[in-house]
C-alpha positions in Angstrom: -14.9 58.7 173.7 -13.1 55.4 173.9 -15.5 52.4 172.9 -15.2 50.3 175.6 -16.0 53.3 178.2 -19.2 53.8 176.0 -20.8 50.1 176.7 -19.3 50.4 180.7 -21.3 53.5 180.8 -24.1 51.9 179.2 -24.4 48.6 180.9 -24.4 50.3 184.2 -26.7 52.4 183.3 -28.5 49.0 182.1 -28.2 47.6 185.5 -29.2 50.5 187.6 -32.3 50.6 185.6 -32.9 47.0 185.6 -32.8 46.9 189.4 -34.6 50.1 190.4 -37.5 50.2 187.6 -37.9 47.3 185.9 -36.5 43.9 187.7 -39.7 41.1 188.0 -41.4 41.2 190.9 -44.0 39.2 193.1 -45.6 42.2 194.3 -47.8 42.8 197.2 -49.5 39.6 197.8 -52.7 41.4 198.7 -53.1 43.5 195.6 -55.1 40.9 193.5 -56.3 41.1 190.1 -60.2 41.3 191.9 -58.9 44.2 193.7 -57.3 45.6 191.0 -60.9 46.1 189.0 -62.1 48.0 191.8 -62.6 52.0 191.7 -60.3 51.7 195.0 -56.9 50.5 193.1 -54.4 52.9 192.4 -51.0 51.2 192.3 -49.8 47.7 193.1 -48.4 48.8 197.2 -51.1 48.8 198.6 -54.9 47.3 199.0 -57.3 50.0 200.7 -60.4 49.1 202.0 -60.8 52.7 202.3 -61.9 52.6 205.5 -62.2 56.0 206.5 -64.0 57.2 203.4 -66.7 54.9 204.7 -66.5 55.8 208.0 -66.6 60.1 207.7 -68.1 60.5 204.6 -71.9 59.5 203.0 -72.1 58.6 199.6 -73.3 61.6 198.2 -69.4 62.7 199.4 -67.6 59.5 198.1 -67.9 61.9 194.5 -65.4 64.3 196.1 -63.3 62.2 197.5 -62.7 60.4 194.3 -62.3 63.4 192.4 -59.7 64.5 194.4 -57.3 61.6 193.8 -58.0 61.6 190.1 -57.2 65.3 190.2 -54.2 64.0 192.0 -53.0 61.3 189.5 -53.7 63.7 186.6 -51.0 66.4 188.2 -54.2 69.4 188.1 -52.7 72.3 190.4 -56.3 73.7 190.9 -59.3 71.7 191.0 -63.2 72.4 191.2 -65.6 70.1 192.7 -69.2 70.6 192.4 -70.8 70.9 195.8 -72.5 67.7 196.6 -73.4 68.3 200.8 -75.0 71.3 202.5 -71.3 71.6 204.7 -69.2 71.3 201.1 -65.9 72.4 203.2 -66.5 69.9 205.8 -67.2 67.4 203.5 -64.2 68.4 201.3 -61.9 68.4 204.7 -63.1 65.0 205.7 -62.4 63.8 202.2 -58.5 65.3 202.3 -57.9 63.5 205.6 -59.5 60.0 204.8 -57.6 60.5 201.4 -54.2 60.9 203.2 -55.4 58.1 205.7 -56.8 55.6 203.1 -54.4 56.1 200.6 -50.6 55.7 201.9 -49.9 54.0 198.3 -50.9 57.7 196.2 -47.2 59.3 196.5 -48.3 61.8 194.4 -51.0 63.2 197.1 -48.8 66.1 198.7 -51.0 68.2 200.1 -53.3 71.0 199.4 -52.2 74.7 200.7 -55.3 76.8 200.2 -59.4 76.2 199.2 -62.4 78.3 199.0 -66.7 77.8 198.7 -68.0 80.0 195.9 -71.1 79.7 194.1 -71.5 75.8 194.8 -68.1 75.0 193.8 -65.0 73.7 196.1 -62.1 75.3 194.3 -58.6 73.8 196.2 -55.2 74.2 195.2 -52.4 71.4 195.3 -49.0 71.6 196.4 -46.6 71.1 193.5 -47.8 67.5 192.7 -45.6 64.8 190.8 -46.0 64.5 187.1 -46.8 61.2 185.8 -43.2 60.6 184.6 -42.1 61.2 188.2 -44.8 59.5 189.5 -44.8 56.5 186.6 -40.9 55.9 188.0 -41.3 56.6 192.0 -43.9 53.8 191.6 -41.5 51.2 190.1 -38.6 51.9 192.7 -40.7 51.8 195.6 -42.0 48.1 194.3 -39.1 47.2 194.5 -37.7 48.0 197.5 -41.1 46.5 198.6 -39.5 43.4 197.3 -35.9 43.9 198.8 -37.9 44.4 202.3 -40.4 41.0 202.0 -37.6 39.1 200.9 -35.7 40.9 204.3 -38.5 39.7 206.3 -39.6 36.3 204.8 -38.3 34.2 207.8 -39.3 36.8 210.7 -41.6 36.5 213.1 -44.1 39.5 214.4 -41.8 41.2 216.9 -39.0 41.1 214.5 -40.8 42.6 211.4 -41.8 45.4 213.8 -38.2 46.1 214.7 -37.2 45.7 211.6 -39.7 48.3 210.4 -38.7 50.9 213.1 -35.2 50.4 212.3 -35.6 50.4 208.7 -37.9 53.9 208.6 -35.8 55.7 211.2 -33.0 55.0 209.6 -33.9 57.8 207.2 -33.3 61.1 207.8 -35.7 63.8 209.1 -36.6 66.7 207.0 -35.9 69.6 209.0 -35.3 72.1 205.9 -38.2 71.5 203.7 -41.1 70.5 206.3 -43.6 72.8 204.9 -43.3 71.6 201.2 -46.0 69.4 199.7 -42.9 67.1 198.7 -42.1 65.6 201.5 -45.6 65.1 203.0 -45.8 61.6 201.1 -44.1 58.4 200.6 -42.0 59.5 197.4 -39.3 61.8 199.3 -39.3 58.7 201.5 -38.3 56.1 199.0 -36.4 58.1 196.5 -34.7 60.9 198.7 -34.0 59.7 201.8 -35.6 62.1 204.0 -39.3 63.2 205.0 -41.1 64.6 207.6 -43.6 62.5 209.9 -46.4 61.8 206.9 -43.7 60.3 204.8 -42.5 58.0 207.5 -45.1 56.8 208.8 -47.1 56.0 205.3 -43.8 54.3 204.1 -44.3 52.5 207.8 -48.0 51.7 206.6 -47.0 50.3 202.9 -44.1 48.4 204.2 -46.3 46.4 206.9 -49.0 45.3 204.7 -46.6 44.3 202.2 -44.8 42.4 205.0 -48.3 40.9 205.9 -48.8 42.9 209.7 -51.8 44.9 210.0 -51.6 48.3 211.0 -53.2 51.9 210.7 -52.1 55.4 210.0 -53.4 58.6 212.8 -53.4 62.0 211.7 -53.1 64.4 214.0 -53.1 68.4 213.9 -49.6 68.7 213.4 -48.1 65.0 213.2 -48.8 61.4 211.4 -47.9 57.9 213.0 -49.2 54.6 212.9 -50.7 51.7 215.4 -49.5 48.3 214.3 -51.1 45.3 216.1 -48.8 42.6 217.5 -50.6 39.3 219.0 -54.3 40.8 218.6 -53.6 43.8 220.2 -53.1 47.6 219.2 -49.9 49.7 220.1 -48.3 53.3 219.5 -45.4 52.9 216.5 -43.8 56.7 215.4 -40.8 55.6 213.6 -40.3 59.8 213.2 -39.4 59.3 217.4 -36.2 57.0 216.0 -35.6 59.0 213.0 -35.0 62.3 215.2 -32.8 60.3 217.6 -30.7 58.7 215.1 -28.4 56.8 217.5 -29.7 53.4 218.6 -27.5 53.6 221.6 -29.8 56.2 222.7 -32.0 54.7 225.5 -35.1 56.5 224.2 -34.3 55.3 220.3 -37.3 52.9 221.0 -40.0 55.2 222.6 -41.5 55.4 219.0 -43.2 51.8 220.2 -45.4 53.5 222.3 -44.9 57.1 222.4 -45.5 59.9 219.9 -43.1 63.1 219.3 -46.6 65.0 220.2 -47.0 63.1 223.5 -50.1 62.1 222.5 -51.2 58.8 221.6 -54.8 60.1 220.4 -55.4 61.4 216.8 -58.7 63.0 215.0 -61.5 60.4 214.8 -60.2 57.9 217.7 -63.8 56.6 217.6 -63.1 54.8 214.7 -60.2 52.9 215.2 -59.4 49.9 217.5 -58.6 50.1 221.5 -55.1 50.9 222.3 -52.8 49.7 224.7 -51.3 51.5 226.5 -47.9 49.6 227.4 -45.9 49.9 224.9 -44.2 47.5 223.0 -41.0 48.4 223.3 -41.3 47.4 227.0 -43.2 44.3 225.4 -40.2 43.2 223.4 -37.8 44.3 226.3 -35.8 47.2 224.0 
């Protein structure tokens, strides 16, 4: 092979390297070395309070929880938790949800397709999970396209990150093929595929607005994920999965993701716990 085609080949495989994986970053401006000592951490994205491992579990319960994301980050396809409640599969249900709700930064969280009770062990069983390789890389990218986006939004003001968000997310395309794969239930097939179902869009929704410094929440559902985002102190409906399935943005109803769900339902599991939402939405707000 000719020389000179060997260092092309090489320095663009230099480049696309460099600017994927390993180009200096500022990082998320939240995720602080105090934070980053905490048993919470998991990756630079995101800072969880954890919120909902406070709120639907007791501490007894908190062990479970955090075995299930170190089982997660060490790739284990089938895990075994000592019981550590007198409801062990409620407590290990609550655990999955807060996990998925807590936890929008652990792309290698994909689900879990089948558990049992047995002889005071919770035995559960992953969907293909990332290995660390995959998961060691997926990290670095989605930093930095954390980076490409805050740089995006620097000079924007509320209502324009939130558009910009909604635009960005449903500008990727819906899984139809593959919705029942653990795969595409997280933020990885998001950021390095192109394509996910509603959990992947709206937890890439949920790391892109802390990272862009608007505060927001992800709602589980039975069958679908969104997120409320506050704009000037108040709470509204944002499913970027409603844009993502229309595509167009000519399409008069591109927007009804600011305020309306693909469900038709605004209200997810434990509505107690978060804050009052409004109903108008804010693409009416914003005059969309």
């Amino acid at each position: 092979m000719n020389k000179r085609v060997i260092i092309y080949f090489v320095l663009i495989v230099f480049f696309f390297l460099f600017n994927f994986y390993f180009r200096p970053i500022s990082g998320n401006p939240f995720v602080t070395s105090e934070y980053k000592n905490t048993s919470s951490y998991i990756n630079d994205l995101y800072y969880s309070e954890e919120y909902f491992k406070k709120k639907l579990l007791n501490k007894d319960e908190y062990i479970m929880y955090d075995k299930m994301i170190e089982a997660s980050l060490k790739n284990e396809s089938e895990v075994s938790i000592p019981c550590v409640s007198r409801n062990c599969t409620s407590a290990f249900v609550n655990s999955y949800y807060a996990i998925y709700l807590d936890h929008p930064e652990l792309i290698s969280f994909l689900g879990i397709h089948s558990y049992r009770e047995e002889d005071g062990f919770l035995t559960y069983h992953n969907y293909q999970n990332l290995s660390s390789i995959k998961n060691y890389f997926a990290t670095r990218r989605i930093e930095r396209e954390m980076e490409n986006i805050r740089k995006d939004t620097k000079n924007m003001n509320e209502k324009e990150k939130i558009i910009y968000v909604y635009d960005y997310v449903a500008a990727h395309q819906y899984d139809r093929l593959f919705t029942y794969i653990g795969t595409n239930q997280s933020a990885y097939s998001f950021f390095t595929k192109g394509s996910s179902v509603c959990a992947g869009f709206a937890k890439a929704s949920q790391l892109i607005f802390q990272n862009i410094g608007i505060s927001s929440y992800l709602v589980l559902s039975s069958d679908h994920m969104w997120n409320y985002v506050e704009y000037k102190g108040k709470y509204y409906v944002f499913d970027a999965t409603m844009g993502a399935s229309l595509s167009d943005k000519k399409n008069v109803h591109f927007y009804d993701g600011l305020g309306e769900t693909t469900t038709g339902s605004s209200v997810g599991l434990f509505s107690e716990n978060y804050p009052v939402i409004e109903e108008t939405a804010l693409k009416d707000i914003f005059k969309l």
